[in-house]
C-alpha positions in Angstrom: 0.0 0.0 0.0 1.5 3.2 -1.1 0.5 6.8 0.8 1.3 10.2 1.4 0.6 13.1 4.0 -3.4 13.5 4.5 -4.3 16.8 2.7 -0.9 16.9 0.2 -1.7 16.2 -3.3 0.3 13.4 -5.6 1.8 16.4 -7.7 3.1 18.5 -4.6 4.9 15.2 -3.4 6.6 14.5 -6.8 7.8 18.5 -6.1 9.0 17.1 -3.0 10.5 14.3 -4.7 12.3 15.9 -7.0 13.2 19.2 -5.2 15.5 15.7 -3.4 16.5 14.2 -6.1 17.9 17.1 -7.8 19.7 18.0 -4.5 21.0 14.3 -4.3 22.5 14.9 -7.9 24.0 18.2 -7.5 25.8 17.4 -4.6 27.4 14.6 -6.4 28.2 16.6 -9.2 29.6 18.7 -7.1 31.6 15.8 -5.1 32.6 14.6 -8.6 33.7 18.0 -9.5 36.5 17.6 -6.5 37.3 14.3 -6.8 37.7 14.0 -10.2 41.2 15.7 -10.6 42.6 12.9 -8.0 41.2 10.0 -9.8 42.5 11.6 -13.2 46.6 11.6 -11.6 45.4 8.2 -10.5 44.4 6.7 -13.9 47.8 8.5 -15.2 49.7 6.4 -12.9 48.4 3.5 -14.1 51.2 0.9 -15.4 48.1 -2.2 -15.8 45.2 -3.3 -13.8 45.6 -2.0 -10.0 49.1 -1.8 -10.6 50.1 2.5 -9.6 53.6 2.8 -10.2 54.1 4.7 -13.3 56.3 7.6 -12.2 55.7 9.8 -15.4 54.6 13.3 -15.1 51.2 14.5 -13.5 48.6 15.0 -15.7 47.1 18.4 -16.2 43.3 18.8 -15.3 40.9 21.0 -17.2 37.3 21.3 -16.8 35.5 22.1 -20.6 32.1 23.0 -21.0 31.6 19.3 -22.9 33.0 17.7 -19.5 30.8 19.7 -17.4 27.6 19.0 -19.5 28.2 15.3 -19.6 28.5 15.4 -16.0 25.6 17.3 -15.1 23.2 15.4 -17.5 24.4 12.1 -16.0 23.4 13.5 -12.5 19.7 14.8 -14.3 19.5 11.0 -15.6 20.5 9.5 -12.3 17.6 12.1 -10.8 14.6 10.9 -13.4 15.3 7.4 -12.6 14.7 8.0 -8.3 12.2 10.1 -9.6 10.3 7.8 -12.0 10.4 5.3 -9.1 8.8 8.0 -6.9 6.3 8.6 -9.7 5.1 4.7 -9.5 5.3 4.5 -5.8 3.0 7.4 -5.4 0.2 6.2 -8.4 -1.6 4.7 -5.1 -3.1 6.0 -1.8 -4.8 5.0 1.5 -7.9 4.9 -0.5 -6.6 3.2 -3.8 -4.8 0.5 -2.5 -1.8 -1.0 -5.0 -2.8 -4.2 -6.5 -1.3 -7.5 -5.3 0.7 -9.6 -7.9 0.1 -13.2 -8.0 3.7 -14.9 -7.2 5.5 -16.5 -10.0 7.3 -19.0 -10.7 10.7 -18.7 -11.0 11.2 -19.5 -14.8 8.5 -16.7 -15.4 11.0 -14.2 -13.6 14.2 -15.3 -15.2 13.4 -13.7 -18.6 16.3 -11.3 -18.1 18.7 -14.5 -17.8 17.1 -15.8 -20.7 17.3 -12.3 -22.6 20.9 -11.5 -21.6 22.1 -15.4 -23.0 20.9 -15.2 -26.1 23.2 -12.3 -27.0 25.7 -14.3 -24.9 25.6 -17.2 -26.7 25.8 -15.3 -30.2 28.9 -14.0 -29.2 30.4 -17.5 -28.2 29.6 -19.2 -31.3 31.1 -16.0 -33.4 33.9 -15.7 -31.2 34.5 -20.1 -31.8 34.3 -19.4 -35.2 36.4 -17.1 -35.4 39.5 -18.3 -33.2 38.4 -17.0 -29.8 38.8 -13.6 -28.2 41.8 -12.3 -29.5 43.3 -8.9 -29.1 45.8 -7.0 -30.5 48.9 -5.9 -28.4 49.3 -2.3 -29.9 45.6 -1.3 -29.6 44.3 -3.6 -27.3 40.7 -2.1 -26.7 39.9 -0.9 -30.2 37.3 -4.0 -30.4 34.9 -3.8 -28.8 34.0 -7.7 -27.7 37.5 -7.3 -25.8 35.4 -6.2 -22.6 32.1 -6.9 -24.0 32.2 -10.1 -24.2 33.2 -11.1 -20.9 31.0 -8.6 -19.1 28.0 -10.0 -20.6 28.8 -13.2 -19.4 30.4 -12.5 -16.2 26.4 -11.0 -16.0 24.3 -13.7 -17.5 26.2 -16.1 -15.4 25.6 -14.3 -12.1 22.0 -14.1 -12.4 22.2 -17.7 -13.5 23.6 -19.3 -10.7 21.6 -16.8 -8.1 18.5 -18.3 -10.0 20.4 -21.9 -9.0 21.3 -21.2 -6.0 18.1 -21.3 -3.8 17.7 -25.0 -5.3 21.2 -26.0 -4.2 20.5 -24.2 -0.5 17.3 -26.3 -0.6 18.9 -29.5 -1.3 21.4 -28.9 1.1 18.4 -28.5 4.1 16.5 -31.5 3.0 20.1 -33.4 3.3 20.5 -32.0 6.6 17.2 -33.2 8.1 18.6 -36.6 8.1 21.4 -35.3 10.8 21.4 -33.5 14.2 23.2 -30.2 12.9 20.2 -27.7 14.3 21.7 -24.5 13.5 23.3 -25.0 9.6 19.8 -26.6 8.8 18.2 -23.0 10.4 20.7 -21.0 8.5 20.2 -23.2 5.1 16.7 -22.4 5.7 16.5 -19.1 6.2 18.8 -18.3 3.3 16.0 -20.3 1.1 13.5 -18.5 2.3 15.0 -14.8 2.5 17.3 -15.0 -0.5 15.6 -11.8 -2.2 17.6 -10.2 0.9 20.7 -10.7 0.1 20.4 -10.9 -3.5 21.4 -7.1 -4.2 24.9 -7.7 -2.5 25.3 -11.3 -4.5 24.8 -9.7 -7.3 26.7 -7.0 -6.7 29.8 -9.0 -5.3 29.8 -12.1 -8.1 29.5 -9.3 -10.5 32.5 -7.9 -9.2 34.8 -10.5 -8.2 34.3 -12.1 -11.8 35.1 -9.2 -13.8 37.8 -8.6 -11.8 39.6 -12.2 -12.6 38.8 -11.5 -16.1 40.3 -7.9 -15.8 43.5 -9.1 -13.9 43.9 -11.9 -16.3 43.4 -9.7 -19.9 45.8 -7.1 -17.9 48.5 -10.1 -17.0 48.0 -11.6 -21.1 47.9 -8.2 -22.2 52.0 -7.0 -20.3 53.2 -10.5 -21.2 51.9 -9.9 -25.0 53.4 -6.8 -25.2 57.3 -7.9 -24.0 56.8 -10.4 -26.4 56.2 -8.6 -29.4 58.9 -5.4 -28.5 61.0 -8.5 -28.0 60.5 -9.9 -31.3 60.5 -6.7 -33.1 64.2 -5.8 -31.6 65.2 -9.1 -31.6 68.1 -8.5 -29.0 69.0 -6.7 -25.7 70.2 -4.1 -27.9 70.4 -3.4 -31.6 73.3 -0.5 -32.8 72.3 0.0 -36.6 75.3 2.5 -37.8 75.2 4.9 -41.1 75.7 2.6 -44.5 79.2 3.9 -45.4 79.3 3.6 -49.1 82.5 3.1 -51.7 81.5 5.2 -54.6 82.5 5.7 -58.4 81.5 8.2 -60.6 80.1 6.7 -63.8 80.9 9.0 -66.7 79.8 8.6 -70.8 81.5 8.3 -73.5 82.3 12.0 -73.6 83.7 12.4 -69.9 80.5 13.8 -68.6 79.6 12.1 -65.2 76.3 10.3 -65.1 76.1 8.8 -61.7 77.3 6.7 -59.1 78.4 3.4 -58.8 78.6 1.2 -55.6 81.9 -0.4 -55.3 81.5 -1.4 -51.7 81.0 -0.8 -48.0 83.4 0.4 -45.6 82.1 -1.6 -42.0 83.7 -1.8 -38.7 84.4 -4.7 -36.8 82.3 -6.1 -34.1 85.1 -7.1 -31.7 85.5 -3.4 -30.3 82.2 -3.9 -28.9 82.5 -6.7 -26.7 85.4 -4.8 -24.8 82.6 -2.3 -23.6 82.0 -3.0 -20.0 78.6 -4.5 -19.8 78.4 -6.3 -22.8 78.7 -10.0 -22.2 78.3 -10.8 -26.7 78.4 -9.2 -30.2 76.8 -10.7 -33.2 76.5 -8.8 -36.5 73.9 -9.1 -38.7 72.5 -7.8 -42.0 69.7 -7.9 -43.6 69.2 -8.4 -47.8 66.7 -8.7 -50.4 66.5 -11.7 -52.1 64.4 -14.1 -54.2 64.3 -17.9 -55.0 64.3 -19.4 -58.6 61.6 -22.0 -58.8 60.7 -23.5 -61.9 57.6 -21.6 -62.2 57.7 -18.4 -60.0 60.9 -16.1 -58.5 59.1 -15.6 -54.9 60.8 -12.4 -53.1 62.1 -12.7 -49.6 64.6 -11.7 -46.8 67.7 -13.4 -46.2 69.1 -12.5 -42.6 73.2 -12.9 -42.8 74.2 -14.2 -39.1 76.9 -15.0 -37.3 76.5 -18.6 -36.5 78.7 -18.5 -33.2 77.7 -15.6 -31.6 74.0 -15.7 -32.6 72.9 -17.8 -30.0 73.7 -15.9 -27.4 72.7 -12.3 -28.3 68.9 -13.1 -29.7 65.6 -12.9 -27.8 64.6 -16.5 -29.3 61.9 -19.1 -27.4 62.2 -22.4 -27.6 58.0 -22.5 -29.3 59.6 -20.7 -32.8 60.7 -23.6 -34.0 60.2 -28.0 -33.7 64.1 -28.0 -33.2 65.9 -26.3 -30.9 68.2 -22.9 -32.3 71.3 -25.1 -30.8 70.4 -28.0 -33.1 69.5 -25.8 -36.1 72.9 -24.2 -35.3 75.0 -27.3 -35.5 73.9 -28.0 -38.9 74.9 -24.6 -40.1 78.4 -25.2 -38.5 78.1 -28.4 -40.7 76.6 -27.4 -44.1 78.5 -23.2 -43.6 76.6 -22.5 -47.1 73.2 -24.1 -45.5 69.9 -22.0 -45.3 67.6 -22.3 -42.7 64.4 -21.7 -44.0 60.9 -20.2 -42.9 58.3 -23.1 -42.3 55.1 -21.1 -43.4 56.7 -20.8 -47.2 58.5 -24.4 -46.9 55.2 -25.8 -46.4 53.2 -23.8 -49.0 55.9 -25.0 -51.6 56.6 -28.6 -50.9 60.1 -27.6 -49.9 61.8 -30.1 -47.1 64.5 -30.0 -45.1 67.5 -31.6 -47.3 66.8 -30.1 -50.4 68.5 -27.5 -52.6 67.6 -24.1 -53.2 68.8 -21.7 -55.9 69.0 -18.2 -54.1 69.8 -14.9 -55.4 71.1 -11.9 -53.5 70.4 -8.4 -54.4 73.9 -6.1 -54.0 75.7 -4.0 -55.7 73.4 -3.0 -58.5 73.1 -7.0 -59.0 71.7 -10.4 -58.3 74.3 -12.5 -57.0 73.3 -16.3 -57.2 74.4 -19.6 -54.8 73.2 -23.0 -54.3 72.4 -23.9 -51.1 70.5 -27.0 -49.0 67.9 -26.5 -47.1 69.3 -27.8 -43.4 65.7 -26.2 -41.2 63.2 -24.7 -40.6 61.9 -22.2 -38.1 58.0 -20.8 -37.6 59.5 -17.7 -36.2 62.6 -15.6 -35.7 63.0 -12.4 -34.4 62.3 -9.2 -36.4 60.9 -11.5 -39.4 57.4 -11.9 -40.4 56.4 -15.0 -40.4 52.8 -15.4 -41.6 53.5 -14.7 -45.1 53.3 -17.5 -47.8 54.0 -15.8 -50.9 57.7 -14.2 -49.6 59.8 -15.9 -47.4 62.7 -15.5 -45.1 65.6 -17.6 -44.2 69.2 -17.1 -42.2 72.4 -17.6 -43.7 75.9 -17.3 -42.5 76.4 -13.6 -43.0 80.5 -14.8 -44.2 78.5 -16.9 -46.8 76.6 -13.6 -48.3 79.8 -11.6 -48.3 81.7 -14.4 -50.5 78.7 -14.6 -52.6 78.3 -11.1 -53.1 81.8 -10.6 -53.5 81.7 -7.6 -51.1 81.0 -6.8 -47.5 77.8 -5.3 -47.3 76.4 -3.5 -44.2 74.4 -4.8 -41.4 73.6 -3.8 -37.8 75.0 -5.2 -34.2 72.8 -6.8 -32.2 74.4 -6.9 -28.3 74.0 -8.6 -25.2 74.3 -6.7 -22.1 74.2 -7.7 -18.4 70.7 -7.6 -16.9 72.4 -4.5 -14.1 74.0 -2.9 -16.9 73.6 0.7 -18.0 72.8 0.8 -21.1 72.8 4.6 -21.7 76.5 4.1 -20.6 76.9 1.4 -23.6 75.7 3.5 -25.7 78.1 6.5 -25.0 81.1 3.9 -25.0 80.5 2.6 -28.5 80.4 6.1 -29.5 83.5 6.9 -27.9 85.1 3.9 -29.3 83.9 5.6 -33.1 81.2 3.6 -33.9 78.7 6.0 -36.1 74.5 5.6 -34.5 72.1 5.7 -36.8 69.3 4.0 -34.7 69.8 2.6 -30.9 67.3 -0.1 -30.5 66.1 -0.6 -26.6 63.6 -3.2 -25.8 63.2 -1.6 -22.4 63.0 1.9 -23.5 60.0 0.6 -25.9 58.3 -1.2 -23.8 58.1 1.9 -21.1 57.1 4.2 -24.2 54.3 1.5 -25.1 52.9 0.8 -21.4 52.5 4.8 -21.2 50.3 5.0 -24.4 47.7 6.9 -23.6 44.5 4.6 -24.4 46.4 1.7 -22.4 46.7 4.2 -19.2 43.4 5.4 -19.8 41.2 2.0 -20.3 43.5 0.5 -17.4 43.2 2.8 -15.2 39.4 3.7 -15.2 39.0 -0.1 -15.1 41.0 -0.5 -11.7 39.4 3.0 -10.6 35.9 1.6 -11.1 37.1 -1.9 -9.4 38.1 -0.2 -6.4 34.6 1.9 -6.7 32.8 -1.2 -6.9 34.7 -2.9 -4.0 33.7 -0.1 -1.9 30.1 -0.1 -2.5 29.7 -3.5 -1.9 31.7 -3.6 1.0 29.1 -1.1 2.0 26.5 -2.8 0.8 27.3 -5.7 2.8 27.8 -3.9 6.1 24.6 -2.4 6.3 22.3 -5.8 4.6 24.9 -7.8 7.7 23.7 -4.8 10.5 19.7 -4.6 8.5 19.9 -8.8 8.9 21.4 -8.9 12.5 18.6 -6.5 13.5 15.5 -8.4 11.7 17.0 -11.2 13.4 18.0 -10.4 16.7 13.5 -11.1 18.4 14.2 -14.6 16.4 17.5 -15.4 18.1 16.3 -14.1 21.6 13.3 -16.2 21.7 15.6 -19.1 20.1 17.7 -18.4 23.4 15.3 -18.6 25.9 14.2 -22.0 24.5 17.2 -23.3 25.2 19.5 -22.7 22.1 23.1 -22.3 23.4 25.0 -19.3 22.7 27.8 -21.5 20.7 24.6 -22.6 18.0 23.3 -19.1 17.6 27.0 -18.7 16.8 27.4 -21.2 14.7 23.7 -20.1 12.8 25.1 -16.6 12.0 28.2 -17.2 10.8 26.8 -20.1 8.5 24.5 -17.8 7.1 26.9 -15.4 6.1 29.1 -18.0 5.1 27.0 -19.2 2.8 25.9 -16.0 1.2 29.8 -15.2 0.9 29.9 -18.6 -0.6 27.0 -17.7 -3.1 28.9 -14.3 -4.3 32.5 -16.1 -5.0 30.4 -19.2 -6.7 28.2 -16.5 -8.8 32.0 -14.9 -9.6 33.4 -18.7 -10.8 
């Protein structure tokens, strides 16, 4: 039965109403106004999900007249929805009674279950068609299913197993009759029959606690993704890549006039300076050439990586999962067959080429296609800074000695460097220049990965995610203190009468604490 003051009409109430609401909402417009600035430095020190350590420079706050009108027509919706409530709860009187609603059964109040699975289970036969949830390390968020996804299920699946729940309580009590445990057959039963009670704060917490795994996990995925891929793309601790210093020759016609210039050769330094630097425990060089393979139907155009098979080992960022046989192995049989080539799988495959056959490879240099022989000895799926999806190029590593006979010339290529994991590699850097190695480019995996954890949609998505987790935590937490204090009062007639018929102090104990138990239980089996 809904009422209001004798003598006060239903419109001056909704006044009332709303004269409330809107003070409700401007005071937490206002509260956001002054909190907002903190959360903002908060979100910039964002690293990944409730991790706070980026030590970058403090963001500036401005307020614009977009920000502030966003803001204050979120409060004005957040007002209409207390007030449309207020608007139904006052359609009825002491005179007009509201009507009474037949109960129904459960399956004719789970329709928002059923309504949220079916978009659910859309999205899990796309996503199985299509590979799974996959997102990309550079722009993580830029799909939309990436947090979609999993937060309608993480929701379908709550509401599920809160609709389950109250069967698996009941089960539990019927079990319990056959046994002398008193007060966790009370506590079953009284979470049976006042579930509605403490649904709110299930909800609320299972909603919570499963997002958050999700969240932690994607976050975890998401920092371990992105190593991986600055690792692959540098390929070592460091990479020195120094100015090409060409041997030239002025090409001239038959009358003396010049016409051009001609590529004689390279002038390169050696890679042995290097490894005296303090910090650097190897050197490897390597360079990297165009190329193409002469098939009997097709010239397919590719990379050939020139390496130095003793060194190589040593200075790349390889995992054992880019290849079937280890890089030692692989190794060996270069040492073995010096004019091998070790070929990429993806291409192999696509052509029918296997591992003891003979390929016919030609070198671009010098204004010319240089041509060699050589057996296939391996393969590899992946090696650092190559791509290997592609099918209609290919790449494949040679001994970089090898190229330079075939060519006929040295030819320039970079110096990939191991240092010591307490190293300073700014230091390195300033030694190799001291010791008069040119620096075109000083490749850092560290330096990258810092610059790509501080992108700004990374920071931003990461950092209002763990800002609205810890929101979230809080409410509930407060949610759950006052539904505990609202339940311990309801309860506390029923537990004095239960006393004074003789039920120790130990049981009522043992009742409480198994009902909050159990609805604890409920909110971390809702997040599962």
């Amino acid at each position: 039965m809904r009422c209001w003051p004798r003598g006060m009409s239903r419109r001056v109430v909704l006044f009332i109403h709303a004269v409330a609401w809107l003070i409700l909402a401007g005071a937490a417009l206002g509260l956001a106004l002054v909190m907002s600035p903190a959360v903002v430095q908060v979100v910039g020190q964002t690293s990944s999900f409730l991790r706070f350590d980026n030590a970058g420079a403090r963001l500036p706050v401005a307020f614009t007249a977009q920000t502030l009108l966003v803001g204050a027509a979120t409060a004005l919706c957040a007002a209409g929805g207390g007030l449309w409530f207020s608007w139904r709860s006052t359609r009825y009187g002491i005179v007009h009674s509201s009507p009474v609603r037949a109960g129904r059964a459960w399956w004719q109040r789970a329709y928002l279950d059923v309504l949220l699975f079916i978009p659910a289970v859309y999205i899990l036969v796309t996503l199985t068609r299509s590979g799974g949830l996959t997102a990309a390390v550079a722009d993580p968020f830029s799909d939309p299913l990436t947090l979609g996804a999993p937060t309608l299920f993480s929701l379908a699946l709550t509401l599920l197993f809160l609709r389950v729940y109250p069967f698996l309580l009941g089960l539990g009590a019927r079990l319990l009759t056959l046994t002398r445990s008193l007060s966790l057959l009370m506590a079953l039963r009284e979470l049976t029959r006042s579930l509605d009670r403490y649904r709110g704060t299930l909800l609320m917490m299972g909603f919570t606690l499963s997002l958050t795994g999700f969240t932690a996990s994607l976050a975890s995925t998401l920092d371990a993704s992105l190593r991986d891929s600055i690792d692959y793309q540098v390929g070592a601790d460091v990479v020195l890549v120094p100015p090409t210093d060409a041997e030239t020759e002025a090409e001239r016609n038959s009358s003396g006039q010049q016409t051009g210039v001609d590529v004689q050769g390279f002038n390169v330094l050696p890679a042995d300076d290097l490894a005296t630097i303090p910090g650097v425990a190897a050197v490897s060089r390597v360079g990297r050439y165009t190329a193409q393979i002469a098939l009997p139907n097709e010239r397919p155009q590719g990379t050939v990586l020139g390496i130095d098979r003793a060194s190589m080992a040593a200075v790349t960022r390889y995992r054992a999962d880019f290849s079937a046989v280890p890089l030692a192995d692989l190794f060996n049989q270069l040492a073995v067959q010096r004019t091998g080539i070790i070929l990429s799988a993806a291409f192999a495959h696509a052509h029918n080429l296997a591992v003891g056959g003979a390929l016919t490879v030609q070198i671009n240099a010098l204004n010319t296609w240089a041509e060699i022989t050589v057996p296939i000895i391996g393969l590899v799926d992946y090696f650092p800074t190559l791509d290997p999806t592609a099918t209609t190029t290919f790449f494949g590593l040679m001994s970089l000695d090898v190229v330079f006979e075939t060519v006929g010339s040295e030819l320039p290529y970079e110096y990939w460097l191991a240092v010591a994991a307490d190293a300073d590699r700014d230091a390195v850097r300033e030694q190799a220049a001291a010791l008069g190695y040119p620096i075109l480019d000083w490749r850092d995996p560290e330096r990258e990965l810092q610059t790509a954890l501080l992108a700004p949609l990374r920071r931003g998505v990461l950092g209002f995610l763990s800002v609205g987790f810890l929101a979230a935590v809080g409410l509930t937490l407060i949610g759950a203190v006052i539904q505990n204090a609202a339940t311990f009062r309801a309860q506390a007639t029923q537990l004095g009468m239960l006393r004074a018929m003789g039920f120790g102090r130990a049981a009522a104990s043992a009742y409480i604490f198994t009902v909050q138990g159990l609805a604890a239980f409920g909110a971390v089996g809702g997040a599962r």
